[in-house]
C-alpha positions as CSV (number, residue, x, y, z in Angstrom):
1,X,0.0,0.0,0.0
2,X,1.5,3.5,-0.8
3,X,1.9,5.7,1.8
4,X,-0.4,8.5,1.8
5,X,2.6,11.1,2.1
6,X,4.2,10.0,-1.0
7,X,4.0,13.3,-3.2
8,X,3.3,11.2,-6.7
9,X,0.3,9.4,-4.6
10,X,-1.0,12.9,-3.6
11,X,-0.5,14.1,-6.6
12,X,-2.0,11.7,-8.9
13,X,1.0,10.3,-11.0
14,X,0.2,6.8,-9.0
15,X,-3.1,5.7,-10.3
16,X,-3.7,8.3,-13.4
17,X,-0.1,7.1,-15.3
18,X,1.5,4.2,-13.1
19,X,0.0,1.7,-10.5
20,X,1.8,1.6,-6.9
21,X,5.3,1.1,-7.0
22,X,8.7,1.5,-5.2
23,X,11.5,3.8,-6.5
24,X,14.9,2.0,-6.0
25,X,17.3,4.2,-8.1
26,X,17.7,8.0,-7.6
27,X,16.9,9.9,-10.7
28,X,18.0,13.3,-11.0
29,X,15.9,15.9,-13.7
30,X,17.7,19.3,-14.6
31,X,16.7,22.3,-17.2
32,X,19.1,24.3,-18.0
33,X,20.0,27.2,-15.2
34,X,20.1,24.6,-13.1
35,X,16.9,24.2,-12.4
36,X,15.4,21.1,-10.6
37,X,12.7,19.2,-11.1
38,X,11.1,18.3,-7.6
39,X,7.7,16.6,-7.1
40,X,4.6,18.9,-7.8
41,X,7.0,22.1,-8.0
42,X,5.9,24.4,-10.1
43,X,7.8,25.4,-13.9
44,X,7.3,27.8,-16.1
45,X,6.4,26.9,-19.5
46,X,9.5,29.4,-20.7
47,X,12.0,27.6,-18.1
48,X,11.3,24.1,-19.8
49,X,12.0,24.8,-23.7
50,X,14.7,22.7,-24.1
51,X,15.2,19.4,-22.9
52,X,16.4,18.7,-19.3
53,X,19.6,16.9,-18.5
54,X,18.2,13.2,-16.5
55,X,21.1,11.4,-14.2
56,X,21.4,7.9,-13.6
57,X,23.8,7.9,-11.3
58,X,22.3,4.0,-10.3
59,X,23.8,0.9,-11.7
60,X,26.9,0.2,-14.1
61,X,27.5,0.5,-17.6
62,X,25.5,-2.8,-18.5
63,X,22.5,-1.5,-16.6
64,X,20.4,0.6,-19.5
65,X,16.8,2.5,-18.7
66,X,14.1,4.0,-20.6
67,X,13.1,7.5,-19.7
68,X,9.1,8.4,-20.1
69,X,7.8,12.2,-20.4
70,X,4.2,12.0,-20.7
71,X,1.6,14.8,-19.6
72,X,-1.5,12.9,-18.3
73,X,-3.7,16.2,-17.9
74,X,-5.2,16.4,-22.0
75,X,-6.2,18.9,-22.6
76,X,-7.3,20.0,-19.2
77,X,-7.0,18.7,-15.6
78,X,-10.6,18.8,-15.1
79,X,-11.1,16.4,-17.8
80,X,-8.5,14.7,-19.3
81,X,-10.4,12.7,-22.1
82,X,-7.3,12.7,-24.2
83,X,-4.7,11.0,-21.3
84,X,-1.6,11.3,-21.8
85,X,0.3,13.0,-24.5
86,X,4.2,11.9,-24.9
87,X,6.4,14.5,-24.6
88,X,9.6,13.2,-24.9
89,X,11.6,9.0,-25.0
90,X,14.8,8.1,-24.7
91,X,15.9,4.6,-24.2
92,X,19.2,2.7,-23.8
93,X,20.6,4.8,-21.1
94,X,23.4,3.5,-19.3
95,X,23.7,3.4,-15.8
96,X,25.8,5.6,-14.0
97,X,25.7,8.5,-16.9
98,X,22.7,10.5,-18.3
99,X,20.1,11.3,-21.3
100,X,22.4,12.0,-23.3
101,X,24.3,9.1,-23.5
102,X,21.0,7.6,-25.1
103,X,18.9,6.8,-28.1
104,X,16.2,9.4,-28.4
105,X,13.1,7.5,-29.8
106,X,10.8,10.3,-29.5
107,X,12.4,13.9,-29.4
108,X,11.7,16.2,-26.7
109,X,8.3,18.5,-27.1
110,X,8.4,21.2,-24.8
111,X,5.5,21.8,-22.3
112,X,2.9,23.9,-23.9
113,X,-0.7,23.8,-21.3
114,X,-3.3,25.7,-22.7
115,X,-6.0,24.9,-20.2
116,X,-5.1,24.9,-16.1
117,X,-2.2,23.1,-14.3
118,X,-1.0,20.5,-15.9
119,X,1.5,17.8,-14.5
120,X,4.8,16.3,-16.3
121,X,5.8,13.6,-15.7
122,X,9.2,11.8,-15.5
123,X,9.5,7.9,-15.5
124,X,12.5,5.7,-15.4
125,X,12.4,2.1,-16.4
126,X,15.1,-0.7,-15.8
127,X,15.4,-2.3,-19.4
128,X,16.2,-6.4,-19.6
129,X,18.8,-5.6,-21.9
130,X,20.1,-2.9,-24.7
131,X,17.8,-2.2,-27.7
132,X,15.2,-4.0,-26.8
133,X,12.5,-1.0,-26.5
134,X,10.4,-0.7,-29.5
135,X,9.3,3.0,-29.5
136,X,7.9,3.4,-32.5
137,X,4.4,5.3,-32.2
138,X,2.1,6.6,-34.9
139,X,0.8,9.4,-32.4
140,X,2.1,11.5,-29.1
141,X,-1.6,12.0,-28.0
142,X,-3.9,9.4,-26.1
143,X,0.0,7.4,-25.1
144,X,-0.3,4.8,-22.0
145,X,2.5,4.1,-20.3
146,X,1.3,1.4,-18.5
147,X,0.8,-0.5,-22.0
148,X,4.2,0.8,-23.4
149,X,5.6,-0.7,-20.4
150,X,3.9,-3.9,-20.6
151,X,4.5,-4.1,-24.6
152,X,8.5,-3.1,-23.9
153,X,8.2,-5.7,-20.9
154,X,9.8,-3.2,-18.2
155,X,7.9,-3.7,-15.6
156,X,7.6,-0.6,-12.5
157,X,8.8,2.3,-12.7
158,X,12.4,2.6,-10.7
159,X,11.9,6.2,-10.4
160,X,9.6,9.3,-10.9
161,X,8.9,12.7,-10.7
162,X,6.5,15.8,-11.8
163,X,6.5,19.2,-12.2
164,X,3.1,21.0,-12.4
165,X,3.1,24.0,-15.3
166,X,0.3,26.2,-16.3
167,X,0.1,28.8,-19.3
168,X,2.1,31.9,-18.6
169,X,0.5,35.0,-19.0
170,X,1.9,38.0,-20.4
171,X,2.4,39.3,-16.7
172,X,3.9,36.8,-15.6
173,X,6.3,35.8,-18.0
174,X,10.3,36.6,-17.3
């Protein structure tokens, strides 16, 4: 049973994206000035343009991982008829090193919310082996990564995390 304090329980990420599950590797999620991704922090759609820098600092070199962006809130939180929509896929990721070190299946599409808070989400998957991910999709919208899991046959999640990020207005922007 989760615990009720777990921040991706209270906000949603368990039971909308992923079922119940325990993190055993540390993953790290950076944009660029250095900013970190922490668990139902808010971003600004102009701070997350460019795609972040993930760590792995988990594992060895013969450990690789899959790395899920998806936004499950389509087109609006209040009712999300078209869950999830894929931002970004990267699989073959060594352990110890980062995204960049892997095979970008799907290329990065920045966080664009239109309609309330929406929440990003980050998921890390221990692979069997290397190439072994077929992520090959026809469409970004109406993705489930449970069934991309199951199909790829990675099991849980080893790590997660979210940022909510809502549509700047012109007063707020910097």
């Amino acid at each position: 049973m989760a615990r009720t304090t777990d921040p991706l329980v209270i906000g949603g990420v368990v039971g909308d994206v992923v079922d119940n599950f325990s993190p055993t590797v540390k993953m790290s999620v950076i944009y660029s000035s250095n900013k970190h991704v922490y668990n139902g922090h808010e971003l600004f759609p102009s701070s997350v343009t460019s795609k972040p820098r993930v760590e792995v600092p988990e594992g060895d070199m013969r450990s690789f991982f899959t790395l899920i962006m998806t936004d499950p809130d389509v087109p609006g939180p209040s009712d999300p008829y078209l869950r999830e929509h894929l931002h970004w896929v990267v699989t073959d990721i060594p352990g110890t090193t980062d995204s960049s070190f892997g095979k970008e299946a799907v290329g990065y599409e920045m966080p664009m919310p239109n309609i309330g808070i929406h929440r990003f989400v980050f998921l890390l998957f221990k692979q069997k082996k290397r190439e072994t991910v077929n992520a090959s999709l026809s469409s970004r919208n109406r993705f489930n990564t449970r069934k991309f899991a199951e199909e790829n046959e990675l099991g849980f999640p080893v790590a997660a995390v979210f940022f909510n990020c809502q549509r700047e207005t012109a007063a707020r922007r910097r």
